[in-house]
TIMI-2910 file (N, C-alpha, C, CB; in pm, 1 decimal, decimal comma, always signed):
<rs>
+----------+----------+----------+----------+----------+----------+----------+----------+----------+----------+----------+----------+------+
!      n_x !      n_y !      n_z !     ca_x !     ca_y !     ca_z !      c_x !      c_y !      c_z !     cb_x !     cb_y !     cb_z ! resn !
+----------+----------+----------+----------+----------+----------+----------+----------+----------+----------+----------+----------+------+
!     -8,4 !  -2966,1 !  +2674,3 !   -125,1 !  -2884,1 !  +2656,8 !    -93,9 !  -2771,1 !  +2558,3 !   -172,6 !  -2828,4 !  +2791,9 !  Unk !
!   -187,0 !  -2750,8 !  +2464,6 !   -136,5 !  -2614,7 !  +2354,3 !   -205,0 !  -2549,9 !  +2437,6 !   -178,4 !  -2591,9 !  +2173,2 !  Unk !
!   -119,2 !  -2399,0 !  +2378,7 !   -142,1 !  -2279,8 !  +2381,4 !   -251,6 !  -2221,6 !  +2351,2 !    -74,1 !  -2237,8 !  +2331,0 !  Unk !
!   -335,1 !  -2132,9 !  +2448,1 !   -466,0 !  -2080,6 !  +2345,0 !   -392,4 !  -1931,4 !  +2298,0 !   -655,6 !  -2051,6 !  +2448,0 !  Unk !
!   -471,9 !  -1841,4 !  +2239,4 !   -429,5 !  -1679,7 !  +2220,4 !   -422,4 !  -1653,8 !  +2334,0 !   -519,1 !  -1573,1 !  +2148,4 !  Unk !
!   -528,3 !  -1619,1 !  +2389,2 !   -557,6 !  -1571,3 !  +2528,0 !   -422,9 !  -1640,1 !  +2612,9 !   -726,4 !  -1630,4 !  +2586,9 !  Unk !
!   -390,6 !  -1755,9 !  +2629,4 !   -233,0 !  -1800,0 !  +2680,1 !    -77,9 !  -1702,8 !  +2658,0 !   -204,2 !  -1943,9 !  +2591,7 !  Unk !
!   -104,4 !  -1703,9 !  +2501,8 !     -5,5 !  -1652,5 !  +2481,1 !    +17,7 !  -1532,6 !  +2504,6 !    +16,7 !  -1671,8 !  +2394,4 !  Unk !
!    -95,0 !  -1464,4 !  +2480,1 !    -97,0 !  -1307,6 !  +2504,1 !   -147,4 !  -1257,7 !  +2617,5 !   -167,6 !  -1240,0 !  +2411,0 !  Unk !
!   -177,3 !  -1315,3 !  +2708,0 !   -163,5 !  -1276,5 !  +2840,8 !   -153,3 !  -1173,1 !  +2871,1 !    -88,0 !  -1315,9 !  +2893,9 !  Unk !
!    -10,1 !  -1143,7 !  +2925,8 !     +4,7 !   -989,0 !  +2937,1 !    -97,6 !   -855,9 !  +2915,7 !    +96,5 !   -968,2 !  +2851,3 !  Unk !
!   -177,3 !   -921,6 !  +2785,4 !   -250,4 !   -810,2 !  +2723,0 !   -392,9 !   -792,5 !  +2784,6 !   -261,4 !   -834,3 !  +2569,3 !  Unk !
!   -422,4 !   -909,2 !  +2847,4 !   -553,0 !   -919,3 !  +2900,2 !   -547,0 !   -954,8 !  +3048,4 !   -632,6 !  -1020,5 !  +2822,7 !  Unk !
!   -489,9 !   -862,6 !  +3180,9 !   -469,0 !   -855,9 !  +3277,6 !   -624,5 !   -859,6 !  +3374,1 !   -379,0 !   -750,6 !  +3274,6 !  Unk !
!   -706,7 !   -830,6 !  +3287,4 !   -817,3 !   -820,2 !  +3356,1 !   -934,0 !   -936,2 !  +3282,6 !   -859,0 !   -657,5 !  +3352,9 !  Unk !
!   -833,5 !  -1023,7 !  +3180,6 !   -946,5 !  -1122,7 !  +3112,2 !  -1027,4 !  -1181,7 !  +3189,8 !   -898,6 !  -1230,4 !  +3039,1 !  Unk !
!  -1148,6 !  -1200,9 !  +3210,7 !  -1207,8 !  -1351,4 !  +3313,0 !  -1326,7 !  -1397,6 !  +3227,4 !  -1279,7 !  -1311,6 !  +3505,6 !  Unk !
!  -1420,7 !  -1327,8 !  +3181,5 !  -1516,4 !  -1445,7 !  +3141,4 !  -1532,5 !  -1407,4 !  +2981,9 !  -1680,5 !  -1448,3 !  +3237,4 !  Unk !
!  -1457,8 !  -1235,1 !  +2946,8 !  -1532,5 !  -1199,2 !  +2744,4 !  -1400,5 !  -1265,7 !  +2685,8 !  -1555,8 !   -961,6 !  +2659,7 !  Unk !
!  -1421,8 !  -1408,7 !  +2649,1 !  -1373,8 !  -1527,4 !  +2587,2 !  -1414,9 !  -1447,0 !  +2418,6 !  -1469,9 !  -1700,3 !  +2649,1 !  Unk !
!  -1471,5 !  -1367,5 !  +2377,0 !  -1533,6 !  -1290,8 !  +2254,4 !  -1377,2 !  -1274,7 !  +2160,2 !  -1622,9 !  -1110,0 !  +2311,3 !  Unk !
!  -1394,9 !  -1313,4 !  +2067,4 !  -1260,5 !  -1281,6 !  +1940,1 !  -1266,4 !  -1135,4 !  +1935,9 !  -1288,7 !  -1350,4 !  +1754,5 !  Unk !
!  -1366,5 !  -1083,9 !  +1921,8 !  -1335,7 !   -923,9 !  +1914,8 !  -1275,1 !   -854,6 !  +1957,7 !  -1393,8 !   -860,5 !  +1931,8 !  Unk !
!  -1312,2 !   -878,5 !  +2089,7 !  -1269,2 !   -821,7 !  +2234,0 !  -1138,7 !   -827,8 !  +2253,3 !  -1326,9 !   -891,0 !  +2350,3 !  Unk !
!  -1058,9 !   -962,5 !  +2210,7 !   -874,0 !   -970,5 !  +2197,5 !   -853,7 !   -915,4 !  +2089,9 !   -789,1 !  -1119,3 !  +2187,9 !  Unk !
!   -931,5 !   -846,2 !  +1970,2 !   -871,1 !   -818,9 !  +1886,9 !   -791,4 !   -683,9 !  +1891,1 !   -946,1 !   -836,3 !  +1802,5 !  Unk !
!   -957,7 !   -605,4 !  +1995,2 !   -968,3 !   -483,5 !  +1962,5 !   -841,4 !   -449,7 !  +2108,5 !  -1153,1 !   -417,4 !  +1957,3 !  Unk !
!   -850,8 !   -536,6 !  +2220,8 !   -754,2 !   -511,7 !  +2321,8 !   -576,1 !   -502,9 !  +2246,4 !   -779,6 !   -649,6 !  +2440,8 !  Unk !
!   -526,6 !   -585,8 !  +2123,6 !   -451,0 !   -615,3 !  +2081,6 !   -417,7 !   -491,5 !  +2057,6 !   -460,6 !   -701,4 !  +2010,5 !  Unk !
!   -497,6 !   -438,9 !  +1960,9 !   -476,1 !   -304,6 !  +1905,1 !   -471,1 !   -205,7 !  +1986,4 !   -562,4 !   -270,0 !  +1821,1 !  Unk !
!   -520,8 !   -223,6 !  +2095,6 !   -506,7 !    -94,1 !  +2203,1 !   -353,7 !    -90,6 !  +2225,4 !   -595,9 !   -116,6 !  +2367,3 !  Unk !
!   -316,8 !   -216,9 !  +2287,2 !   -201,6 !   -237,9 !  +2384,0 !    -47,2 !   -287,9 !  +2368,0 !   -249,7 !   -320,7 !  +2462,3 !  Unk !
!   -117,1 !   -409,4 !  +2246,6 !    +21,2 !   -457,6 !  +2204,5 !   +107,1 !   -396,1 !  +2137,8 !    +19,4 !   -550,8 !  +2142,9 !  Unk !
!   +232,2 !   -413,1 !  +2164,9 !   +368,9 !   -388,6 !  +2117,2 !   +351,0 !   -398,9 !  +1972,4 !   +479,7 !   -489,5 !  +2174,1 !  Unk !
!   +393,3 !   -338,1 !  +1840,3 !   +384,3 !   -377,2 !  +1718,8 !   +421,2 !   -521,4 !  +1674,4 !   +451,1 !   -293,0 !  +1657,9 !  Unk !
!   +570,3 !   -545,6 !  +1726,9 !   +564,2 !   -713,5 !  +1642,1 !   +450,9 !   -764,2 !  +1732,1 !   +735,1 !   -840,6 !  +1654,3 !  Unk !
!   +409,3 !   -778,1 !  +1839,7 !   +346,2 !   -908,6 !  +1910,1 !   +201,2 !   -856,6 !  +1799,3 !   +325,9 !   -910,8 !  +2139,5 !  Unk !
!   +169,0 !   -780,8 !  +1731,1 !    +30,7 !   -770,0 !  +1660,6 !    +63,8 !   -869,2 !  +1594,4 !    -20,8 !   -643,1 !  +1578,5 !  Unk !
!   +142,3 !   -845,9 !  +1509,6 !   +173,3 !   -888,7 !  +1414,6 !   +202,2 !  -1095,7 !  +1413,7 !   +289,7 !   -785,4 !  +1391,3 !  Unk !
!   +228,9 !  -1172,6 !  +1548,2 !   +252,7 !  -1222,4 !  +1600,3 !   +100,3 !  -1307,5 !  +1689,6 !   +348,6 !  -1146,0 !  +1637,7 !  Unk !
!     -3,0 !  -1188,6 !  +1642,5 !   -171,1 !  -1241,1 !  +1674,0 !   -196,1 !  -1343,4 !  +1555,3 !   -308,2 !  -1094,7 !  +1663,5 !  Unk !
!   -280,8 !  -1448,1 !  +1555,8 !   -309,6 !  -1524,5 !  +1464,3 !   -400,3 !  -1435,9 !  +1293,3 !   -400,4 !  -1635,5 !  +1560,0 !  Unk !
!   -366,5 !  -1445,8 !  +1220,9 !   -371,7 !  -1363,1 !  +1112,7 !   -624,5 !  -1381,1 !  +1069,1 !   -205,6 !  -1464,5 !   +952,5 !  Unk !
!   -597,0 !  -1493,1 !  +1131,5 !   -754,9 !  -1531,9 !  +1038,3 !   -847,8 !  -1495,1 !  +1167,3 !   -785,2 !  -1742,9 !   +970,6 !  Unk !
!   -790,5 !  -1502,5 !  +1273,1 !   -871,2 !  -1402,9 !  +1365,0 !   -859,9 !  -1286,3 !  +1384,5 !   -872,1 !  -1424,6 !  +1468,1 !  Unk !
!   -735,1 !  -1169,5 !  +1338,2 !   -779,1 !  -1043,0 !  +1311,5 !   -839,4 !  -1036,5 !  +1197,7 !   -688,6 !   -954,8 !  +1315,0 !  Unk !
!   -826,4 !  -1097,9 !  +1124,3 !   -911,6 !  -1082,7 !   +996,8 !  -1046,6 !  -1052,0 !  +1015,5 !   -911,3 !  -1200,2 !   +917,5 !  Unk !
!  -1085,8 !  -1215,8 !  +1080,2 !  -1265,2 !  -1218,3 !  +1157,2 !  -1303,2 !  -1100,3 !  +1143,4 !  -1293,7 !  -1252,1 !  +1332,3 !  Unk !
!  -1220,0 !  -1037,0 !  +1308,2 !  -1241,7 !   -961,8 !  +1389,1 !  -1265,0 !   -799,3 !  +1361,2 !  -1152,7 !   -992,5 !  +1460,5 !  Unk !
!  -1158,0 !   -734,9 !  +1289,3 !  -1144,7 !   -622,7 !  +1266,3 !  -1242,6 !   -548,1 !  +1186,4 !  -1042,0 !   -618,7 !  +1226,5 !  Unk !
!  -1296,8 !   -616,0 !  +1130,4 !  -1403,0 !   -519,1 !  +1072,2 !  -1542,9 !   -486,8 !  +1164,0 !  -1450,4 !   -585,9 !   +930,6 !  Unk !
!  -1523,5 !   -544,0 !  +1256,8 !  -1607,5 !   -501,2 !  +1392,0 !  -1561,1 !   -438,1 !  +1489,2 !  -1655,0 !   -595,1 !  +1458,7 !  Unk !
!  -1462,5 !   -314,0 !  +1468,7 !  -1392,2 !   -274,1 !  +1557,8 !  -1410,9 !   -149,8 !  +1545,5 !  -1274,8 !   -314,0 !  +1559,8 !  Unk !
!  -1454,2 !    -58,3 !  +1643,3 !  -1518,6 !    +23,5 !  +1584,5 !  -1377,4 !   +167,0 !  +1597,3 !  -1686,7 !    +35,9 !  +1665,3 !  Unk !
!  -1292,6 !   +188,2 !  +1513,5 !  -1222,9 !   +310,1 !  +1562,3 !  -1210,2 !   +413,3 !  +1609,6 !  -1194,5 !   +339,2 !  +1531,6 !  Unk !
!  -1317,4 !   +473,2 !  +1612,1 !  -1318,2 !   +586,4 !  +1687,0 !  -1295,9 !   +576,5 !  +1822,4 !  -1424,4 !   +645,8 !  +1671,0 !  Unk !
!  -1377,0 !   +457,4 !  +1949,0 !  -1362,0 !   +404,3 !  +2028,9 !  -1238,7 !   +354,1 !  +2111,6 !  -1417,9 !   +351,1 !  +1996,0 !  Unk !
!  -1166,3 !   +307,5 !  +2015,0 !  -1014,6 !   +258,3 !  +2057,3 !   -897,2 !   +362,4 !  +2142,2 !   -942,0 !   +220,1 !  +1909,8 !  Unk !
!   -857,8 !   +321,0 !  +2248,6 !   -741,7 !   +315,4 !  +2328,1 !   -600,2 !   +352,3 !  +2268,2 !   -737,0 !   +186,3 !  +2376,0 !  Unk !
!   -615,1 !   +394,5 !  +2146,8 !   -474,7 !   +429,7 !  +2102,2 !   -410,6 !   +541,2 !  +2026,8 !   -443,2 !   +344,3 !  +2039,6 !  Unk !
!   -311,2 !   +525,5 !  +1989,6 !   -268,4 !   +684,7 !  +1934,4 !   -309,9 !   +651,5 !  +1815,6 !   -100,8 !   +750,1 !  +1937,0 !  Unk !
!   -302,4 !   +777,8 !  +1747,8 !   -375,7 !   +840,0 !  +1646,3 !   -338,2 !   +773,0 !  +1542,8 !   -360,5 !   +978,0 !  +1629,5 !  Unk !
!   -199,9 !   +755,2 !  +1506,6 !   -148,7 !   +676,7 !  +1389,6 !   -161,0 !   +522,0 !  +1412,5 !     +3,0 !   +714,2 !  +1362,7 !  Unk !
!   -169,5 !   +479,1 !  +1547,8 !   -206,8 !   +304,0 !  +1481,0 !   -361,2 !   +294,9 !  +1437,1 !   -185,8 !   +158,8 !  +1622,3 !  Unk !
!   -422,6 !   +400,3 !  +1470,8 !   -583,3 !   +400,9 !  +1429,3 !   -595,6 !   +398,1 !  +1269,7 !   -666,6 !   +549,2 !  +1489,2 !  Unk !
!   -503,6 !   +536,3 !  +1213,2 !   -503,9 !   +598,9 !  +1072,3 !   -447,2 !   +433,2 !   +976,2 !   -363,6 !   +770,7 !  +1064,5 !  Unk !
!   -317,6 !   +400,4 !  +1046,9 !   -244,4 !   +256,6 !  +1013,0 !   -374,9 !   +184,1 !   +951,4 !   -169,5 !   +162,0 !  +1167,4 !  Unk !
!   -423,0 !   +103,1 !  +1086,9 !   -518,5 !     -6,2 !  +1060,7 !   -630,0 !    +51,1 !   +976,8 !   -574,6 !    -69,7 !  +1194,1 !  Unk !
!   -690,4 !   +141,8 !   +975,4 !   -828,2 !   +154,4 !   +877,1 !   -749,0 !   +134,2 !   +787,6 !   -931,1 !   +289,6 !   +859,1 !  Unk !
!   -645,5 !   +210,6 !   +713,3 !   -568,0 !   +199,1 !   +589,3 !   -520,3 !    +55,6 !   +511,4 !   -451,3 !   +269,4 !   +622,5 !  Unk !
!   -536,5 !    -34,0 !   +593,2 !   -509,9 !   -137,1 !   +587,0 !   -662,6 !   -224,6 !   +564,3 !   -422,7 !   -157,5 !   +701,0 !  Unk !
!   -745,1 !   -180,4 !   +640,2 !   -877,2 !   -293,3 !   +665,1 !   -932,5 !   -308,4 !   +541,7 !  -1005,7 !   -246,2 !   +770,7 !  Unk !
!   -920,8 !   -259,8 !   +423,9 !   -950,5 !   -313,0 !   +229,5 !   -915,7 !   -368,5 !   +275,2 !   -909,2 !   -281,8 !    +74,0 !  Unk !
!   -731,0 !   -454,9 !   +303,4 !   -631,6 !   -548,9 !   +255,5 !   -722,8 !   -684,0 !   +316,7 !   -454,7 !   -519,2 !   +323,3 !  Unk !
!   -766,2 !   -672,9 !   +414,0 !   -749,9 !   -784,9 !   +518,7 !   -841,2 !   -905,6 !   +453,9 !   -807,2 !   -733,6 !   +684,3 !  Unk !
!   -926,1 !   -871,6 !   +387,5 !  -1037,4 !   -982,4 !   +300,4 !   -930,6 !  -1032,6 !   +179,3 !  -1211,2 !   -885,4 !   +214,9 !  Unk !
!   -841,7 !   -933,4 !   +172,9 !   -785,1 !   -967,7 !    +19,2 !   -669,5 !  -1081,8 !    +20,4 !   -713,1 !   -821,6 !    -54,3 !  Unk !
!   -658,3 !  -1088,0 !   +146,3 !   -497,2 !  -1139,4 !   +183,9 !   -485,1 !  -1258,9 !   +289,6 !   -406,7 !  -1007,4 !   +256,6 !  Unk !
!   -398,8 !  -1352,5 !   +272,9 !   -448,5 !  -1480,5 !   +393,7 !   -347,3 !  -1443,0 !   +485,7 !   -436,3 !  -1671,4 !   +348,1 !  Unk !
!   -248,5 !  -1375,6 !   +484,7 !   -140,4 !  -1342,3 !   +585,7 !    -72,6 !  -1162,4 !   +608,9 !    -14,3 !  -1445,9 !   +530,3 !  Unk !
!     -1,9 !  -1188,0 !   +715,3 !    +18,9 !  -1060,8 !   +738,9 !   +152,0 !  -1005,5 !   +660,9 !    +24,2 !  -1046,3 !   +886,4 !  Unk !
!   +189,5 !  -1094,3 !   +597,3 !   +320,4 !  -1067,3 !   +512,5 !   +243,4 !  -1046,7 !   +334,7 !   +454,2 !  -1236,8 !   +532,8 !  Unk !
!   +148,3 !  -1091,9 !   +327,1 !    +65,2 !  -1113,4 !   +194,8 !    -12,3 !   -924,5 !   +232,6 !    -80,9 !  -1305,9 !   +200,4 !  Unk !
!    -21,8 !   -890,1 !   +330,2 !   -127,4 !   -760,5 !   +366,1 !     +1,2 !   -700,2 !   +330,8 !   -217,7 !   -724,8 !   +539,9 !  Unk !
!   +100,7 !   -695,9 !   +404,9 !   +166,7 !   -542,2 !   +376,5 !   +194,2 !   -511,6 !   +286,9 !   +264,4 !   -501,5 !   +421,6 !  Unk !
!   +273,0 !   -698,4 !   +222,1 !   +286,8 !   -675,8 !    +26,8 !   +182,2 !   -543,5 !    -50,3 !   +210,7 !   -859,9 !    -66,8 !  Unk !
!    +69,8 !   -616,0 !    -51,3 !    -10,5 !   -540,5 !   -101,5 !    -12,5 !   -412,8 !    -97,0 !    -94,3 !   -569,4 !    -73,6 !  Unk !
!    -72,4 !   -404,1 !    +48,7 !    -72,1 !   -293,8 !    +62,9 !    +34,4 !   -184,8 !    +43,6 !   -108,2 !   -299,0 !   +149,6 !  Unk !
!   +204,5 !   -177,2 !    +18,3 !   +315,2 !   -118,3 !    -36,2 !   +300,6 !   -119,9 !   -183,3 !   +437,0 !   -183,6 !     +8,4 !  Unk !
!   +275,8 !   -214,3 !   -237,5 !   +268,4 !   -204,5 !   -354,0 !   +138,3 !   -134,3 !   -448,3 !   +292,1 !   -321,2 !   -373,6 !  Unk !
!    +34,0 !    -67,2 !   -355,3 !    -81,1 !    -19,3 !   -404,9 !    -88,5 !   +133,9 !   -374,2 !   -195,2 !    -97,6 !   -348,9 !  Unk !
!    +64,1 !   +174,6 !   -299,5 !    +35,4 !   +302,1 !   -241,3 !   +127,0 !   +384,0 !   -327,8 !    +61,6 !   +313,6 !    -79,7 !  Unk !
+----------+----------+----------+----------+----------+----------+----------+----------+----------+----------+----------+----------+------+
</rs>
């Protein structure tokens, strides 16, 4: 049987039961997860996702907030998360 997200990342969604919603793991990801395991989320569903996320709202400290907007140009521009940071280092 494969793995779904929601399988793998578990941990992150202790209270998952029925918002099956891409958003909803995206935006939980960003609350909670550990930095590599973000990084370690499937790349074309934060992609989807993140531009429906509303920041102000979010569960987290101040700098993974400042991080990700800083980043959300890249995410249309780029098919991976190694192709985003490129960029994004090389534009700053």
């Amino acid at each position: 049987m494969q793995k779904t997200v929601s399988d793998y990342f578990k941990p992150y969604f202790w209270d998952y039961t029925m918002n099956d919603e891409s958003k909803f793991r995206v935006q939980r990801i960003l609350e909670y997860a550990w930095f590599p395991d973000i990084l370690r989320y499937p790349y074309e569903e934060f992609k989807e996702n993140i531009k429906y996320i509303d920041f102000k709202k979010l569960r987290t400290s101040e700098k993974r907030i400042l991080l990700f907007q800083a980043l959300l140009p890249y995410f249309e521009k780029c098919n991976s998360w190694d192709e985003l940071f490129e960029r994004f280092i090389e534009e700053q």
